[in-house]
N, CA, C and O atoms as a Maestro MAE file, in Angstrom:
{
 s_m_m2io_version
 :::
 2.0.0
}

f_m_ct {
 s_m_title
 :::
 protein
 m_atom[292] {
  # First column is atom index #
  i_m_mmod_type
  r_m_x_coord
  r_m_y_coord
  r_m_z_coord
  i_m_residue_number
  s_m_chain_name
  s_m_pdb_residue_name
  s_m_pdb_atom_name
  i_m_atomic_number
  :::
  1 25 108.458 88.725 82.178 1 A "UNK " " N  " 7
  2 3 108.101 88.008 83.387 1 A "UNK " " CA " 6
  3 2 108.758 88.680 84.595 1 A "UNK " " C  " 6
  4 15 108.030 89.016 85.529 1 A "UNK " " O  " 8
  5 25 110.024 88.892 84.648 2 A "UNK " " N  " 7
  6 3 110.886 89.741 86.000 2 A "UNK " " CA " 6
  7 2 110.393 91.098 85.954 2 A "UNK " " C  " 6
  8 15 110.742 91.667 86.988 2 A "UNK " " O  " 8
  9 25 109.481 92.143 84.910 3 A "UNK " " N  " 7
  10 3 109.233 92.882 85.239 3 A "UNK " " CA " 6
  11 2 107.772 93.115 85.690 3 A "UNK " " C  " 6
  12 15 107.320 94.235 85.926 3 A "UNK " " O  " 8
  13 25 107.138 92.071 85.780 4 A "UNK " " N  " 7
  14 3 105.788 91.614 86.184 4 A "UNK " " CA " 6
  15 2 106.016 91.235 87.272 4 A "UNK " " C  " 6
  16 15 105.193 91.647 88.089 4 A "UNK " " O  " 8
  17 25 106.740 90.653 87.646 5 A "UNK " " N  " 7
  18 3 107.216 90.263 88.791 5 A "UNK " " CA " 6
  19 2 107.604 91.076 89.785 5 A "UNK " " C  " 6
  20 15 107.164 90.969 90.929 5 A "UNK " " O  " 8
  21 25 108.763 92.260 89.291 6 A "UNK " " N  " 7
  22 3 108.920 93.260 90.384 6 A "UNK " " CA " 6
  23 2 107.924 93.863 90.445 6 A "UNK " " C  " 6
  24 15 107.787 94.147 91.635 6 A "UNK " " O  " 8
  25 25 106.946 94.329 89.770 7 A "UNK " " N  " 7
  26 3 106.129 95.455 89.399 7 A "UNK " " CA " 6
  27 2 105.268 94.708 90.648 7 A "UNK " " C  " 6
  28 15 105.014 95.188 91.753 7 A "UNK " " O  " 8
  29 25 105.012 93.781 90.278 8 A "UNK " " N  " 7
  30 3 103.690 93.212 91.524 8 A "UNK " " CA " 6
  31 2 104.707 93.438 92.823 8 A "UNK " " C  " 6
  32 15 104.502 94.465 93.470 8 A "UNK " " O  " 8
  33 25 105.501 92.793 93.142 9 A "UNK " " N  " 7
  34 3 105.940 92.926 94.671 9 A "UNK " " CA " 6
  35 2 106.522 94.440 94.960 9 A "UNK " " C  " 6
  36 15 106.292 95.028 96.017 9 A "UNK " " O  " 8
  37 25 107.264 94.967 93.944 10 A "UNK " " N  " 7
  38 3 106.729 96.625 94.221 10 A "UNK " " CA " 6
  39 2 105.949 97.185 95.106 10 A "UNK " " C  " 6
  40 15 106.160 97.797 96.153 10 A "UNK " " O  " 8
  41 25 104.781 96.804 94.376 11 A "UNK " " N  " 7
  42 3 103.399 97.327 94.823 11 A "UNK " " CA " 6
  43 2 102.718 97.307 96.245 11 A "UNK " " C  " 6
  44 15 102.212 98.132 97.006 11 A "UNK " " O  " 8
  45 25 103.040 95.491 96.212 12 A "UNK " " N  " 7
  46 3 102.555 94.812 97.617 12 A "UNK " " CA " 6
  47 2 103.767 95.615 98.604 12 A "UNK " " C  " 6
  48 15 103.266 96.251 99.532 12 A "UNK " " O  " 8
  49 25 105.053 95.656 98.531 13 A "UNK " " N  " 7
  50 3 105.643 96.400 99.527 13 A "UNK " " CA " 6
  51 2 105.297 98.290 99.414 13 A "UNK " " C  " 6
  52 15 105.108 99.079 100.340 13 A "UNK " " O  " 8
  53 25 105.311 98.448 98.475 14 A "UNK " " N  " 7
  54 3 104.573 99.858 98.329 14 A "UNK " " CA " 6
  55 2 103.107 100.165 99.376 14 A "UNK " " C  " 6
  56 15 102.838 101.193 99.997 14 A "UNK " " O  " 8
  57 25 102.336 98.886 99.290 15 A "UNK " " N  " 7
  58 3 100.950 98.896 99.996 15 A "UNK " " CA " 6
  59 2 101.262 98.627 101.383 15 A "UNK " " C  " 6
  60 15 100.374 98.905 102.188 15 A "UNK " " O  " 8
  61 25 102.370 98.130 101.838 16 A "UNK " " N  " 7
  62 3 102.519 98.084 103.388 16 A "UNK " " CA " 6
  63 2 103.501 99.479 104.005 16 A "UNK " " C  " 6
  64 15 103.566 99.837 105.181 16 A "UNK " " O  " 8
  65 25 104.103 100.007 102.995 17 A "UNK " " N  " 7
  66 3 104.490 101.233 103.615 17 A "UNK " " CA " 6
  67 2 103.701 101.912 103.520 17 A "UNK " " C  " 6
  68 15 103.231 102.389 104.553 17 A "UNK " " O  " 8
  69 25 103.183 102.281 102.271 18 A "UNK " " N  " 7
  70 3 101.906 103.263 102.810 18 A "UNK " " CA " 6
  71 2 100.997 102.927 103.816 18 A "UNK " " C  " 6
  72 15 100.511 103.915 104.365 18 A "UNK " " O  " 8
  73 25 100.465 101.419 104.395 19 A "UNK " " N  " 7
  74 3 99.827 101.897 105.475 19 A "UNK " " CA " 6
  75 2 100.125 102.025 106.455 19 A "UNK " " C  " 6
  76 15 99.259 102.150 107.321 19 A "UNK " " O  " 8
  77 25 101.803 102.062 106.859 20 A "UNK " " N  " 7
  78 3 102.317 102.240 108.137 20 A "UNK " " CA " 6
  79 2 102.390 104.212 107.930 20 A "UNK " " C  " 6
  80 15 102.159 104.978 108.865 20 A "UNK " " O  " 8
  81 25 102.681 104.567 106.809 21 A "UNK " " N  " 7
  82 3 103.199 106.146 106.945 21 A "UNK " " CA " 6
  83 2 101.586 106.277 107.181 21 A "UNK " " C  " 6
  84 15 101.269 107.358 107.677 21 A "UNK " " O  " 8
  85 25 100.603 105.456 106.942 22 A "UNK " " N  " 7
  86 3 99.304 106.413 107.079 22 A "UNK " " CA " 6
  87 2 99.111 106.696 108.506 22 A "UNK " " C  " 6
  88 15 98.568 107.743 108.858 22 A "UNK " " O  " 8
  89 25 99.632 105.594 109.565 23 A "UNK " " N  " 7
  90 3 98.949 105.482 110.474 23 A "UNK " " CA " 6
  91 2 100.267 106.312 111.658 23 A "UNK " " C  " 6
  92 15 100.111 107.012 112.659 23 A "UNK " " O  " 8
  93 25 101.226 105.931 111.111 24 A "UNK " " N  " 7
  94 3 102.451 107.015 111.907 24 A "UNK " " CA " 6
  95 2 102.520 108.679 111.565 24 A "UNK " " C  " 6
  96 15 102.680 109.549 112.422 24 A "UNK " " O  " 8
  97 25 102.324 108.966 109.765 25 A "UNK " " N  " 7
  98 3 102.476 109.929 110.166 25 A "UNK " " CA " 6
  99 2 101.481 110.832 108.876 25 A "UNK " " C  " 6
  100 15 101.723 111.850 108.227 25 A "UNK " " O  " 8
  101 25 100.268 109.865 108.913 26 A "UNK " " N  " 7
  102 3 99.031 110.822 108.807 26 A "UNK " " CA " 6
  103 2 98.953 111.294 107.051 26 A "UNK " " C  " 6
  104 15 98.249 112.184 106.573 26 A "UNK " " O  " 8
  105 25 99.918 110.380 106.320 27 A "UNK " " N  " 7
  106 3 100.386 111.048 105.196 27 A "UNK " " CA " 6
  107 2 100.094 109.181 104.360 27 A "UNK " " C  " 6
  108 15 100.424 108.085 104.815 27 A "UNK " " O  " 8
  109 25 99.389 109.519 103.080 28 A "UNK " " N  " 7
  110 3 99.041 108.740 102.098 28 A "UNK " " CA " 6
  111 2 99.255 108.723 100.851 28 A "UNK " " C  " 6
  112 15 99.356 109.904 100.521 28 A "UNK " " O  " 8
  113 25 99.374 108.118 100.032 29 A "UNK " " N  " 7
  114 3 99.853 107.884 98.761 29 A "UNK " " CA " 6
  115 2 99.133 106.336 97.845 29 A "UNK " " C  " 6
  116 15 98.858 105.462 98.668 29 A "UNK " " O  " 8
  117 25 98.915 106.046 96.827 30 A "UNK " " N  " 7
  118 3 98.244 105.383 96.012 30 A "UNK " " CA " 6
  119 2 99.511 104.232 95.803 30 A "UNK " " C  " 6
  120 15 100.399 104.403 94.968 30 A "UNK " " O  " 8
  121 25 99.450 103.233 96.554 31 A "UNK " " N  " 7
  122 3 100.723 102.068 95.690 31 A "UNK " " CA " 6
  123 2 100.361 101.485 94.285 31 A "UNK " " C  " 6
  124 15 101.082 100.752 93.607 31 A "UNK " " O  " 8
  125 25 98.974 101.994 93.938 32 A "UNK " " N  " 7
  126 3 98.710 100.822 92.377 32 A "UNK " " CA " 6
  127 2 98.470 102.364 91.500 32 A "UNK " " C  " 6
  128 15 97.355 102.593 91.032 32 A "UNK " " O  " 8
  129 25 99.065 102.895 91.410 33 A "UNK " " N  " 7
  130 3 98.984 104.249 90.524 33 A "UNK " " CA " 6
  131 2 100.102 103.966 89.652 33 A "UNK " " C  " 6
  132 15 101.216 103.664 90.079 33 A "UNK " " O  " 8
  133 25 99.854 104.047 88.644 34 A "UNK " " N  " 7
  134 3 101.263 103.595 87.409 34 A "UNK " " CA " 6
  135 2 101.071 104.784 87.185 34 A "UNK " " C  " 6
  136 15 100.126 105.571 87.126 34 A "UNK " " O  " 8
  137 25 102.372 104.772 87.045 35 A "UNK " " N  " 7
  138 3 103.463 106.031 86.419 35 A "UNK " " CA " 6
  139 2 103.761 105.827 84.816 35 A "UNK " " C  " 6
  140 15 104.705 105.067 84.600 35 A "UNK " " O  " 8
  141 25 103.311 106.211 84.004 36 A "UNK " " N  " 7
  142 3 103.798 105.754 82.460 36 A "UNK " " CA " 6
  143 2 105.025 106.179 82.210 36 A "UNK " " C  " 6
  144 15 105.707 105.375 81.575 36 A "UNK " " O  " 8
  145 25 105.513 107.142 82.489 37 A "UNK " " N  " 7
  146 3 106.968 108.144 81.862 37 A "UNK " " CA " 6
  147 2 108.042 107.283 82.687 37 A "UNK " " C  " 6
  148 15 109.135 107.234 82.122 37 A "UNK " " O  " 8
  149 25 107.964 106.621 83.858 38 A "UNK " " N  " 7
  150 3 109.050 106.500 84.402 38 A "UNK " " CA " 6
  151 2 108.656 104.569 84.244 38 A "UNK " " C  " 6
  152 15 109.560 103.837 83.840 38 A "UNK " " O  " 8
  153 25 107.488 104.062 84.551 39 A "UNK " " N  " 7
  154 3 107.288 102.720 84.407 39 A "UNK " " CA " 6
  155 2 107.855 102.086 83.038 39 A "UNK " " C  " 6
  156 15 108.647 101.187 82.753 39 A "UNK " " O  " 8
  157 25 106.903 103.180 82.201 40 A "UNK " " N  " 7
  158 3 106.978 102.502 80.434 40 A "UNK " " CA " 6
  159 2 108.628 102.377 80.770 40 A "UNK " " C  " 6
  160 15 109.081 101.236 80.850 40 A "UNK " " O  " 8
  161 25 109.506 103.481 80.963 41 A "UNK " " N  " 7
  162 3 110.926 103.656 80.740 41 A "UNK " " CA " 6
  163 2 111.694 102.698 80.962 41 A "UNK " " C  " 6
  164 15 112.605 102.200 80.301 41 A "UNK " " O  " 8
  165 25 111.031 102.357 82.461 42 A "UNK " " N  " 7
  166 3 112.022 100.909 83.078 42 A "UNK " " CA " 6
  167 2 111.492 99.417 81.889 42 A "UNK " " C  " 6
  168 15 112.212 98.588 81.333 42 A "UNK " " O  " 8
  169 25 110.107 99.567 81.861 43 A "UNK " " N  " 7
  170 3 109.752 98.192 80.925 43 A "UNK " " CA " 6
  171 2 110.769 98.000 79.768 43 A "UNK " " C  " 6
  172 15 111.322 96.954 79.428 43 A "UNK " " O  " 8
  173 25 110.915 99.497 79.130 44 A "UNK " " N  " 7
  174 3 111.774 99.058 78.039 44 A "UNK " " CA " 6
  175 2 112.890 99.242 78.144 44 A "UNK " " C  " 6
  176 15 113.598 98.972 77.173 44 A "UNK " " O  " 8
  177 25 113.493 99.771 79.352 45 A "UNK " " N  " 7
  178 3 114.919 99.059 79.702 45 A "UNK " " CA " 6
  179 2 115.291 97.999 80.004 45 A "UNK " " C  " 6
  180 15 116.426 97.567 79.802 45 A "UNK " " O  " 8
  181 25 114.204 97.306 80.643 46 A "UNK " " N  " 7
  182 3 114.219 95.728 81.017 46 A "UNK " " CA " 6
  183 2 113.904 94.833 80.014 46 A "UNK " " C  " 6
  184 15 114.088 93.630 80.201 46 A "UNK " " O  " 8
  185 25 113.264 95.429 78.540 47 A "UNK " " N  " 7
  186 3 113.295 94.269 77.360 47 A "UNK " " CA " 6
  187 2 114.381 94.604 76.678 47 A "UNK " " C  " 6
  188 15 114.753 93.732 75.892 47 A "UNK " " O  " 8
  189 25 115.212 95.875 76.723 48 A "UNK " " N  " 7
  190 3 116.579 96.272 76.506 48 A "UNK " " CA " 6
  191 2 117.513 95.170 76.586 48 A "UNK " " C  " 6
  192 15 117.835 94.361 75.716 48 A "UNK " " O  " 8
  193 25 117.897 95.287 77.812 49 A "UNK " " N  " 7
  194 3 118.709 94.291 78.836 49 A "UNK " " CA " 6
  195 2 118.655 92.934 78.614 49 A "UNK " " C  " 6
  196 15 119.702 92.308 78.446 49 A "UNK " " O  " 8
  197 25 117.426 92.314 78.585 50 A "UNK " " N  " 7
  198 3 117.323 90.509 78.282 50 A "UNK " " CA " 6
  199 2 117.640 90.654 77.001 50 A "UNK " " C  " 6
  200 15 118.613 89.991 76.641 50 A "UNK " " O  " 8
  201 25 116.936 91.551 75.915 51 A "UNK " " N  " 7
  202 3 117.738 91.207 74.651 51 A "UNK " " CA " 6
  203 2 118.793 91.091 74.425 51 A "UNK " " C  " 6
  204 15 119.257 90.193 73.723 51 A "UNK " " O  " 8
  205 25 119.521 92.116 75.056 52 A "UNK " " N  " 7
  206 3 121.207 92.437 75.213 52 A "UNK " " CA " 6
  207 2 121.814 90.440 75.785 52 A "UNK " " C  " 6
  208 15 122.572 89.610 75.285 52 A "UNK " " O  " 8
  209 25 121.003 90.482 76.937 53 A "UNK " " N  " 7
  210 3 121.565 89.851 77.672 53 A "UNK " " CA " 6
  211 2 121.269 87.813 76.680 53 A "UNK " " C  " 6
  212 15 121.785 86.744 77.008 53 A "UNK " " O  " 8
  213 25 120.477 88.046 75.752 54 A "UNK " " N  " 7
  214 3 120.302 87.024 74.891 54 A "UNK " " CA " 6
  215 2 121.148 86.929 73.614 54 A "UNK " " C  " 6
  216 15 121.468 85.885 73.047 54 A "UNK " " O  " 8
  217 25 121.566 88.611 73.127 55 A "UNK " " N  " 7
  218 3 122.165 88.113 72.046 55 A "UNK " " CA " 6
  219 2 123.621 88.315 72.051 55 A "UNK " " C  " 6
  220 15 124.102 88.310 70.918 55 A "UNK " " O  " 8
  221 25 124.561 88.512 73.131 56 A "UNK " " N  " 7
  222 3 125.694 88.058 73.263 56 A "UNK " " CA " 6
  223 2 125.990 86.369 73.129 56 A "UNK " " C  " 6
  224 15 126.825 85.830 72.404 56 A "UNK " " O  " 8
  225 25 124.847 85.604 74.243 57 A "UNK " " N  " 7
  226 3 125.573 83.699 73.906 57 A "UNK " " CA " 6
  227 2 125.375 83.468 72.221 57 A "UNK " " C  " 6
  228 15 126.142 82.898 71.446 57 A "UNK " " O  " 8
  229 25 124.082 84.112 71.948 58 A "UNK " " N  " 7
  230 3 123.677 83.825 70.587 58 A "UNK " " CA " 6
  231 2 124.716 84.324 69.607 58 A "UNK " " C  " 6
  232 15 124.805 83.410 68.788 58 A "UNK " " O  " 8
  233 25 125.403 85.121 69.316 59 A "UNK " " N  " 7
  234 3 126.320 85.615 68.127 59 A "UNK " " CA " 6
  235 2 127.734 84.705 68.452 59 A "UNK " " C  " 6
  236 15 128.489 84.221 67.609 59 A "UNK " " O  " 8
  237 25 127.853 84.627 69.933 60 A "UNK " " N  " 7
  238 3 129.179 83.369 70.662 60 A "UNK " " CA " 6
  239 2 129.207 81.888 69.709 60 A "UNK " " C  " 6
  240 15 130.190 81.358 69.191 60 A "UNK " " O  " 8
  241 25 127.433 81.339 69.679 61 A "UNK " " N  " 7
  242 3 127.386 80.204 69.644 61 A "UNK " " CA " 6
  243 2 127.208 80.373 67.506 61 A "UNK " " C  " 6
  244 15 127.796 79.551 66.803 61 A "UNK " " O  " 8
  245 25 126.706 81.041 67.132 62 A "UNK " " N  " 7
  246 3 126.800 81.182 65.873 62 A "UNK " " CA " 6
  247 2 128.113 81.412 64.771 62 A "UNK " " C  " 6
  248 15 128.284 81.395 63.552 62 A "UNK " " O  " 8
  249 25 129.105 81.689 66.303 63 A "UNK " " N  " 7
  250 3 130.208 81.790 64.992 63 A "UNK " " CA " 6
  251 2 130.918 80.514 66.035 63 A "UNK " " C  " 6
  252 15 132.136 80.532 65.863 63 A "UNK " " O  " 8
  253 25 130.675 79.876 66.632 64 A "UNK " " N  " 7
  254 3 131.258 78.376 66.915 64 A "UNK " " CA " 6
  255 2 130.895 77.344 65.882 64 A "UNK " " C  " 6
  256 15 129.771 77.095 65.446 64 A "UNK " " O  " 8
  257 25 132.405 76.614 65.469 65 A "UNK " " N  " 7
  258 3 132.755 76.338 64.730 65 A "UNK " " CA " 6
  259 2 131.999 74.866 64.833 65 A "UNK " " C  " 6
  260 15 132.944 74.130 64.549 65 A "UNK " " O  " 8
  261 25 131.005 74.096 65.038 66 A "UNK " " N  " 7
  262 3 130.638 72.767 65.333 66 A "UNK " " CA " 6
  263 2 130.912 71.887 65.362 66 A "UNK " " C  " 6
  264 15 130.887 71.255 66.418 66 A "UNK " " O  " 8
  265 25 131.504 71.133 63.721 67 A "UNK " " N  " 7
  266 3 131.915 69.937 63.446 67 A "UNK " " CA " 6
  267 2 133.566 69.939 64.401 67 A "UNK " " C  " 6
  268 15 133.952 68.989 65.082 67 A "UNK " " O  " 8
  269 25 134.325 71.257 64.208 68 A "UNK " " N  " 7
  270 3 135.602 71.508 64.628 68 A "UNK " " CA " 6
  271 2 135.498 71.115 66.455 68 A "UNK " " C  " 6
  272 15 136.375 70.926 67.298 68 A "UNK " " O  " 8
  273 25 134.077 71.112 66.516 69 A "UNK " " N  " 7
  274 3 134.362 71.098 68.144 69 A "UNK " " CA " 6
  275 2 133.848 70.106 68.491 69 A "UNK " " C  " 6
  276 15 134.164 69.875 69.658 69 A "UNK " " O  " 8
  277 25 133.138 69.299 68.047 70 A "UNK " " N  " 7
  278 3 133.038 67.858 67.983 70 A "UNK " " CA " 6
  279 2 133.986 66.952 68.033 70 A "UNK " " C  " 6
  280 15 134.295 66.171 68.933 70 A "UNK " " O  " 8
  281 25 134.565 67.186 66.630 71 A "UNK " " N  " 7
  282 3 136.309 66.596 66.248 71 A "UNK " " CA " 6
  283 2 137.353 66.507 67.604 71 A "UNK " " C  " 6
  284 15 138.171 65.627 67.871 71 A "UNK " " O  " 8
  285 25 137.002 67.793 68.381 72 A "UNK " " N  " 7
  286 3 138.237 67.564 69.006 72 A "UNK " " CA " 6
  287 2 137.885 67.292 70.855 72 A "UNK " " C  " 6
  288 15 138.417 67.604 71.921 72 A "UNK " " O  " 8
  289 25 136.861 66.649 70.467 73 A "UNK " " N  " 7
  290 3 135.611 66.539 71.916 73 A "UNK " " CA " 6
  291 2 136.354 64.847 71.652 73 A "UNK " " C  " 6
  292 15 136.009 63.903 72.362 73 A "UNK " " O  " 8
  :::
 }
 m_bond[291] {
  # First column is bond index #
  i_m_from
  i_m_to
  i_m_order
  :::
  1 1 2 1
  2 2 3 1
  3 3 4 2
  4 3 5 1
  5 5 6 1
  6 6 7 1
  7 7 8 2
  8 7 9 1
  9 9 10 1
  10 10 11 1
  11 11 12 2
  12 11 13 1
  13 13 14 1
  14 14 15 1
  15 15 16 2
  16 15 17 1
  17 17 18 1
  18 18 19 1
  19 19 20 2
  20 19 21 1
  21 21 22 1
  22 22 23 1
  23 23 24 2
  24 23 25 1
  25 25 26 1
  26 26 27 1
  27 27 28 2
  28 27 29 1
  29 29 30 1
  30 30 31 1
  31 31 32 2
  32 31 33 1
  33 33 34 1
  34 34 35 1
  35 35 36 2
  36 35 37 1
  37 37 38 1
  38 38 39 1
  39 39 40 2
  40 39 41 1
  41 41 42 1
  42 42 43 1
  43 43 44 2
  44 43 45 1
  45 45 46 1
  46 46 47 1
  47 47 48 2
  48 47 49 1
  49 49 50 1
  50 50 51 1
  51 51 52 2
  52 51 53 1
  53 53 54 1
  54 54 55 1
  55 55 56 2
  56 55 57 1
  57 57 58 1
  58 58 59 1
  59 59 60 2
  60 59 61 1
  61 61 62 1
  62 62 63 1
  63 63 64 2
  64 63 65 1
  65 65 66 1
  66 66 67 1
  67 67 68 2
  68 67 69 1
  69 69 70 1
  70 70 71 1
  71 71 72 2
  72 71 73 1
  73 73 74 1
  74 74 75 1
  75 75 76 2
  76 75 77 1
  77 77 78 1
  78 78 79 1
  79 79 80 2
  80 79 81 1
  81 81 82 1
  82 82 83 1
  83 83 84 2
  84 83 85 1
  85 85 86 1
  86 86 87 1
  87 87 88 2
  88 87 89 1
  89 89 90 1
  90 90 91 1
  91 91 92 2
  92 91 93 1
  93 93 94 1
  94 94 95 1
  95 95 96 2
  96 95 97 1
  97 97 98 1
  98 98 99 1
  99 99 100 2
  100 99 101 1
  101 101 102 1
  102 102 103 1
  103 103 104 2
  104 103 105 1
  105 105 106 1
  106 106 107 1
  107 107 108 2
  108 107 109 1
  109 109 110 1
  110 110 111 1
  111 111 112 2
  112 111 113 1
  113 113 114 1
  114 114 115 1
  115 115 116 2
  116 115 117 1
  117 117 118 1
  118 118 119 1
  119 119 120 2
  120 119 121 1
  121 121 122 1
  122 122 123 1
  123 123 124 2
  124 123 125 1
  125 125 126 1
  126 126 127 1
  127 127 128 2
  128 127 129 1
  129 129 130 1
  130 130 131 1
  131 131 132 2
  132 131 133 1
  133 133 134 1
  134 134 135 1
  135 135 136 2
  136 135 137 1
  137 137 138 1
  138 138 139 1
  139 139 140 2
  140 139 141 1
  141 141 142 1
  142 142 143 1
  143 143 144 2
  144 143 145 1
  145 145 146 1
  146 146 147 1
  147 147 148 2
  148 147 149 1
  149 149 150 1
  150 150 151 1
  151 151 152 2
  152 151 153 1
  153 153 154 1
  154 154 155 1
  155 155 156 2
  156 155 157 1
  157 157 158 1
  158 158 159 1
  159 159 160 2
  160 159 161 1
  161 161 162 1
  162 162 163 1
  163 163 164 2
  164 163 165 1
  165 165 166 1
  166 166 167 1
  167 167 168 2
  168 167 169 1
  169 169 170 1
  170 170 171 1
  171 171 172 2
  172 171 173 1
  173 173 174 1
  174 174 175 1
  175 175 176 2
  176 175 177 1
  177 177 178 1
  178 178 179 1
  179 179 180 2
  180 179 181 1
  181 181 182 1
  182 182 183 1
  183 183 184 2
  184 183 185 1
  185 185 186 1
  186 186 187 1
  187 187 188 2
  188 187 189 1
  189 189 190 1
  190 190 191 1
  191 191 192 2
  192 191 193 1
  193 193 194 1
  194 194 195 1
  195 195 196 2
  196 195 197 1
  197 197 198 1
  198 198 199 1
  199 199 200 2
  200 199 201 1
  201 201 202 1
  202 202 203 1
  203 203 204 2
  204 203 205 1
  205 205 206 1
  206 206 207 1
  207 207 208 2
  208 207 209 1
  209 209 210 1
  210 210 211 1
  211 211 212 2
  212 211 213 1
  213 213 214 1
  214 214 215 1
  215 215 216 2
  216 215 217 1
  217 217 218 1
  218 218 219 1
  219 219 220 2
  220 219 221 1
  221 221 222 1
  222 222 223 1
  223 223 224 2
  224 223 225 1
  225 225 226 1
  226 226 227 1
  227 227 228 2
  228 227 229 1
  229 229 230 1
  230 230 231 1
  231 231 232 2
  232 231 233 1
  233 233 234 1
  234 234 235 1
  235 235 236 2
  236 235 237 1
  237 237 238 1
  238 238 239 1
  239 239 240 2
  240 239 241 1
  241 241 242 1
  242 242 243 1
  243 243 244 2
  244 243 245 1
  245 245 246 1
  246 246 247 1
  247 247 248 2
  248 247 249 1
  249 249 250 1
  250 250 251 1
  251 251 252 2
  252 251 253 1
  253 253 254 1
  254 254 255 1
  255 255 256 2
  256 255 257 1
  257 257 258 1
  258 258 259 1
  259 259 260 2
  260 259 261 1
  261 261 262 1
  262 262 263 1
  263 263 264 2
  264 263 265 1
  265 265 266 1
  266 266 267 1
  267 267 268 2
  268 267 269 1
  269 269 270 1
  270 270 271 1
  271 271 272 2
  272 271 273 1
  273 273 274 1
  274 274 275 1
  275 275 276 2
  276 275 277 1
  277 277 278 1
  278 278 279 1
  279 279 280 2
  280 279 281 1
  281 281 282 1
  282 282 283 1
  283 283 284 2
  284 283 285 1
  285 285 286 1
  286 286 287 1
  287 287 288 2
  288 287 289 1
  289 289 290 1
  290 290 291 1
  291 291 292 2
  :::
 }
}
């Protein structure tokens, strides 16, 4: 979802600089042109990262002790 997310507003700010460089300085470029080598790269650094970033609480909460923390709640 956050990389759907940047990827779209990316774009939309990508599409307003290019039409200011078109009209200042005559020079154009494609904002909805995907890049695979460098896009794919970031996608799967960014399902990297949330995994990462999911299975640290998860291994935290799996070796928490339950009943022990109940008991002393």
């Amino acid at each position: 979802v956050g990389f759907v997310f940047g990827t779209i507003l990316g774009r939309v700010g990508l599409s307003m600089l290019s039409n200011s460089a078109e009209e200042d300085f005559k020079m154009s470029f494609n904002p909805y042109e995907f890049i695979w080598e460098k896009e794919g790269t970031l996608f799967l650094l960014t399902i990297f990262v949330g995994f990462l970033a999911a299975l640290i609480p998860a291994i935290k909460a799996y070796n928490l002790n339950i009943s022990k923390t109940l008991a002393n709640a």
